[in-house]
C-alpha positions in Angstrom: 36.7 92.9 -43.2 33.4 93.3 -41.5 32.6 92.4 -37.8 29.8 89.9 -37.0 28.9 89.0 -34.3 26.4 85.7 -33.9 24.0 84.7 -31.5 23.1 81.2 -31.9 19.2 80.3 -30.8 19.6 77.0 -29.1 16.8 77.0 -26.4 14.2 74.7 -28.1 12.7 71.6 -26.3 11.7 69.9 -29.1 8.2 68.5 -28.0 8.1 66.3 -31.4 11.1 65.0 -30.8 10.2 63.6 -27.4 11.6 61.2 -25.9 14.7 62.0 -27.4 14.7 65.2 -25.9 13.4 64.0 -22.0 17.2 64.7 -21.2 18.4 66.9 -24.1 17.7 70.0 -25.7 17.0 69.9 -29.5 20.5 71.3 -30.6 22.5 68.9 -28.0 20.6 65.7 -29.8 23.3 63.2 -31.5 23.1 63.5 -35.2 25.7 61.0 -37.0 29.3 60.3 -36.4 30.0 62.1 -33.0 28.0 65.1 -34.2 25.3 67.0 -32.9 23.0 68.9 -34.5 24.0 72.3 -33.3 27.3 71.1 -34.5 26.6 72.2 -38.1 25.6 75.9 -37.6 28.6 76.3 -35.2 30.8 75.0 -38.0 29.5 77.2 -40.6 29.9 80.3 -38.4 33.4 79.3 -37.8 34.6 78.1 -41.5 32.6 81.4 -42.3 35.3 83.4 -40.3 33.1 84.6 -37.6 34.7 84.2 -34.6 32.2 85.3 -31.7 29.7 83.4 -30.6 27.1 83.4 -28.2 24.8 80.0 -27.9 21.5 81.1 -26.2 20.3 78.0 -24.0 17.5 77.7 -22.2 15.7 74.4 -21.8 18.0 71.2 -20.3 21.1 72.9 -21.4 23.7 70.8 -19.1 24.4 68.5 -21.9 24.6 71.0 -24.4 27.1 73.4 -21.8 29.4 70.1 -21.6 29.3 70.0 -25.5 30.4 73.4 -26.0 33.0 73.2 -23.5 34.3 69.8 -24.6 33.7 70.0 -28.3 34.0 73.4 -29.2 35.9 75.7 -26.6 39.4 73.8 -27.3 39.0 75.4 -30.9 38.9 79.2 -28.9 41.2 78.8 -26.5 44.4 80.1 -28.1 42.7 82.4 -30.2 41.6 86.1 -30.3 37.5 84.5 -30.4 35.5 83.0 -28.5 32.5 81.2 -28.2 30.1 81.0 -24.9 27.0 79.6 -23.4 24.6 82.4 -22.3 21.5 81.3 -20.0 18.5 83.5 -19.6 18.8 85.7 -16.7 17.8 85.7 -13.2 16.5 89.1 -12.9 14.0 88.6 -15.6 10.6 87.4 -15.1 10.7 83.7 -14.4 14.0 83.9 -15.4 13.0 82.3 -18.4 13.6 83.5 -22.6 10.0 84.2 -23.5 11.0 83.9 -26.8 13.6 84.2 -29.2 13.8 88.2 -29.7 13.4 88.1 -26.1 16.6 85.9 -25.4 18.2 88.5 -28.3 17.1 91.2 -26.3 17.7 90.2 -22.7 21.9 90.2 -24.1 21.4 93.2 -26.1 24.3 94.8 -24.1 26.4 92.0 -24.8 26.2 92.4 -28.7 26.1 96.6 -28.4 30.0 95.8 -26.5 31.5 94.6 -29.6 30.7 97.4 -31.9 30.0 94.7 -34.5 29.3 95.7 -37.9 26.4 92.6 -38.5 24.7 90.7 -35.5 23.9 87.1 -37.2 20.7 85.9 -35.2 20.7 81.7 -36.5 18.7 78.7 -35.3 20.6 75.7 -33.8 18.7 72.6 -34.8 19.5 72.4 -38.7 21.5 70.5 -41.0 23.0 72.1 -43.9 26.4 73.8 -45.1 26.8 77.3 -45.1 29.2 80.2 -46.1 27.7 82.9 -44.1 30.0 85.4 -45.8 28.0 85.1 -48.8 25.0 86.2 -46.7 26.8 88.9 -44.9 27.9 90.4 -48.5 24.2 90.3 -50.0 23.3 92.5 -46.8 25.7 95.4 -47.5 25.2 95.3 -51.2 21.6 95.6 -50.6 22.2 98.0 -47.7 19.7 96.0 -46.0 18.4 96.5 -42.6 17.2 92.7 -42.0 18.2 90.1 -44.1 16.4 86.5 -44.3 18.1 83.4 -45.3 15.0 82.2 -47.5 14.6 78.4 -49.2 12.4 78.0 -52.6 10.0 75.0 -51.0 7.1 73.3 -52.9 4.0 75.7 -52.1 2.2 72.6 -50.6 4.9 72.4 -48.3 5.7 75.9 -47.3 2.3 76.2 -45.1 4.6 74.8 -42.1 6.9 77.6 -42.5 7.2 81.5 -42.0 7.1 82.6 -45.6 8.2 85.4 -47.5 6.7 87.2 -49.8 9.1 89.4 -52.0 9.3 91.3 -55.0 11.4 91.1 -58.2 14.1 92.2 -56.0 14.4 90.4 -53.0 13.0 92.9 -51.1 10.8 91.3 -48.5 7.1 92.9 -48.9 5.5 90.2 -46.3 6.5 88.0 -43.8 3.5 85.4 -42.6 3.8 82.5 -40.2 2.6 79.4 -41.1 0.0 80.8 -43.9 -2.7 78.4 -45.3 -2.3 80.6 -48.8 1.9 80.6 -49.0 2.9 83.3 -51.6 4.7 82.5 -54.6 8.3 82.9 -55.5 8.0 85.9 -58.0 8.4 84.1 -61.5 7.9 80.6 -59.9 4.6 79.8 -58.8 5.0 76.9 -57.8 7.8 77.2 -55.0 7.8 79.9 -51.8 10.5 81.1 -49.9 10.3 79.5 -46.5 12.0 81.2 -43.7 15.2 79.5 -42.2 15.5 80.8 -39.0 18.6 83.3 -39.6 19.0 86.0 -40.1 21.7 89.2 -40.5 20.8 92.6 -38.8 22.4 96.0 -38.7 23.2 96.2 -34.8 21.5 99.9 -34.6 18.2 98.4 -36.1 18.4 95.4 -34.4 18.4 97.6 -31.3 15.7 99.6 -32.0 13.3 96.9 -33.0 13.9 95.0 -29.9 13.5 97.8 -27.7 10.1 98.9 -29.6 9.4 95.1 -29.3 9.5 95.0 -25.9 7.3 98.2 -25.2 4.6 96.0 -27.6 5.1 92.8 -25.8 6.8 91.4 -29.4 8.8 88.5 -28.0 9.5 85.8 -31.2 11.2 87.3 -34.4 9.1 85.0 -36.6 5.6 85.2 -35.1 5.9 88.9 -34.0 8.8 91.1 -34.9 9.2 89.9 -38.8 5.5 90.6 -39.8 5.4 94.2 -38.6 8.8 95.5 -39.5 8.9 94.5 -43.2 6.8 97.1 -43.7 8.6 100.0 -42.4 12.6 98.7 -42.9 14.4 97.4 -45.9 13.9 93.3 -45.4 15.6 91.2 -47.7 15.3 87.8 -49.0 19.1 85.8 -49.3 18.0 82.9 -51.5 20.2 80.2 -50.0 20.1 78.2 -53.3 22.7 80.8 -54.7 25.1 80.3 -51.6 28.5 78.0 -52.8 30.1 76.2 -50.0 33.8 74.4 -51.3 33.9 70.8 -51.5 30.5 69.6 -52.4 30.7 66.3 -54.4 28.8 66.1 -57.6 26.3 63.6 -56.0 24.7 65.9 -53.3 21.9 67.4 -53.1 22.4 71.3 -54.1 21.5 73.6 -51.3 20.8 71.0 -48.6 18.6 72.6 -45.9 17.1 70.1 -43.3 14.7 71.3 -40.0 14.8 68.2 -37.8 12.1 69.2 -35.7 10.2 65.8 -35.8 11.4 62.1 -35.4 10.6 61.3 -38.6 12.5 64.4 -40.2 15.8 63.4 -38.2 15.7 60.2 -39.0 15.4 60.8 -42.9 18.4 63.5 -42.4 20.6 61.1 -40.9 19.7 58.6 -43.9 20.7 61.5 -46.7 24.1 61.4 -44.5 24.9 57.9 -44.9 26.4 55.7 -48.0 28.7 56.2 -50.5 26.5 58.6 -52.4 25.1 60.9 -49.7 22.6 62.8 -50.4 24.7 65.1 -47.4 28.4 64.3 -46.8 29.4 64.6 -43.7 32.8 64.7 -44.6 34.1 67.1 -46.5 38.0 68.8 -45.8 37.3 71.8 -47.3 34.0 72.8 -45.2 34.5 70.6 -41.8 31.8 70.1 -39.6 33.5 70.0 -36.2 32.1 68.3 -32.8 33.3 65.5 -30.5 35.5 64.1 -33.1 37.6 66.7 -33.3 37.7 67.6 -29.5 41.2 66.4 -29.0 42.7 68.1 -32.4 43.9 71.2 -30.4 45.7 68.9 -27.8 47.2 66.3 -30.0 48.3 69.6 -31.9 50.0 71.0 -28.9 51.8 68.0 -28.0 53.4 67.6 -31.8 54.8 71.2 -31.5 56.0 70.4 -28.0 57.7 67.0 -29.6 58.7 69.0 -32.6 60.2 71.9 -30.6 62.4 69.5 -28.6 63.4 67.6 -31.5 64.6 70.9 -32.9 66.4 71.8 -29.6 68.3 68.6 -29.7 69.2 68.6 -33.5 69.1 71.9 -35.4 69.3 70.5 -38.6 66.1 68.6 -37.9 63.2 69.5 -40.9 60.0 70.5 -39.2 56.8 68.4 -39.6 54.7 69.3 -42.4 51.8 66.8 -41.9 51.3 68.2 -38.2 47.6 68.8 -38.8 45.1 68.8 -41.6 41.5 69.0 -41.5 41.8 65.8 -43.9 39.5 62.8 -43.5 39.4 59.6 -45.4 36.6 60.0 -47.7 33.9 57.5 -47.8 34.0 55.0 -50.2 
């Protein structure tokens, strides 16, 4: 099995979301249920089987430090994984991440210490289900040297995205932020593939590109590094409609994708999560989103085996607990 290592990009403020976020970075803000947003792409790393993680935090990250400690390390701790909070560093200028192949770049030697075979570069701040793997697998069957998770979006639509344009293939011929003329999804003209902020890179190219980034002043992946590079490396397209996740009811939406980055667009997320229909549901035991809920699962673990274990000391013939743990919740009705 193939080594990934992820970096998750979690150092937004989230002007439009002000004043939610006067005390809060984007990917710490409460989403439904105990969650938080960032909860969702840390869960789909982890259900994914990627088990290093590095969250990249930079503006008002207390709350979201206390998160990852409280919510998240508990799941690491008696593991071979681990998952940590990287701030940008003081030696750099301002000590600030000038953007987000800069905070990549400024933990470069981090990733290169792993000897990963994929570095997985993914936002923090949406809501959607993910098997990774299935993105992981389209970039070594494609041999691909960058590989972005794309969404088919209405062409009306796609002009507030970076949008891909790619050939029969998937091969990505042009990346453009934010175009006033989105290009068409070849063989659909009425959709474009709109950038979702992650993507999959071969560590060695990943490497180079951030070092020639930083000799060019390059510091955001989707205003300056994606543009230039698809013309000289093999860019792909994943189309994320062709991912399969395990436990979607009939009734959702196929290929949920939401970006939260205004009031409006989190509160109309957090609607598609509620009722007995969701459009987005929450709960499902077969793809768990983790987060505060489930904080205390690792301790209430460890104090049924320690119950168990003396039970068994002081009667042998005792039958061991088979409904210890489960990811199980009662579905909504």
């Amino acid at each position: 099995m193939k080594k990934t290592v992820a970096l998750v990009l979690a150092g937004g403020e989230g002007t439009r979301l002000y004043p939610l976020t006067a005390e809060h970075a984007k990917p710490a803000l409460p989403f439904a249920n105990g969650y938080r947003i960032c909860d969702f792409v840390l869960s789909n790393l982890v259900n994914s089987g990627i088990s290093t993680i590095y969250v990249l935090a930079q503006y008002k990250p207390e709350s979201l430090v206390k998160h990852i400690q409280t919510a998240w390390a508990p799941w690491f701790a008696e593991s071979e994984g681990l998952i940590k909070v990287l701030l940008p560093r003081s030696n750099t200028l301002g000590g600030r991440f000038k953007g987000t192949a800069d905070a990549v770049y400024q933990y470069l030697d981090v990733v290169q210490a792993h000897s990963a075979d994929m570095v997985a570069v993914f936002a923090a701040d949406h809501i959607y289900r993910m098997d990774v793997t299935q993105m992981t697998d389209f970039h070594a069957a494609n041999a691909a040297d960058v590989t972005v998770a794309a969404l088919g979006v209405p062409v009306e639509k796609a002009r507030g995205f970076g949008v891909l344009k790619t050939g029969a293939d998937g091969r990505v011929l042009e990346f453009r932020e934010k175009p006033k003329q989105p290009a068409p999804i070849p063989g659909d003209p009425r959709h474009a593939y709109a950038s979702m902020g992650n993507y999959i890179f071969t560590p060695h190219v990943l490497q180079r590109l951030l070092e020639e980034a930083c000799e060019r002043g390059e510091v955001d992946f989707g205003r300056d590094l994606l543009p230039r590079v698809c013309r000289s490396e093999r860019v792909f397209a994943y189309d994320f409609a062709q991912n399969r996740v395990p436990g979607v009811q009939e009734f959702e939406e196929p290929a949920y994708w939401r970006d939260v980055g205004t009031l409006s667009a989190l509160a109309a997320a957090q609607q598609d999560a509620m009722g007995a229909r969701p459009r987005f549901n929450l709960w499902n035991s077969r793809w768990p989103i983790r987060g505060e809920y489930d904080a205390t699962e690792p301790a209430r673990i460890a104090v049924l085996d320690a119950e168990e274990a003396a039970l068994k000391a002081a009667a042998p013939w005792h039958g061991g607990r088979k409904d210890r743990h489960t990811d199980e919740r009662v579905p909504t009705s």
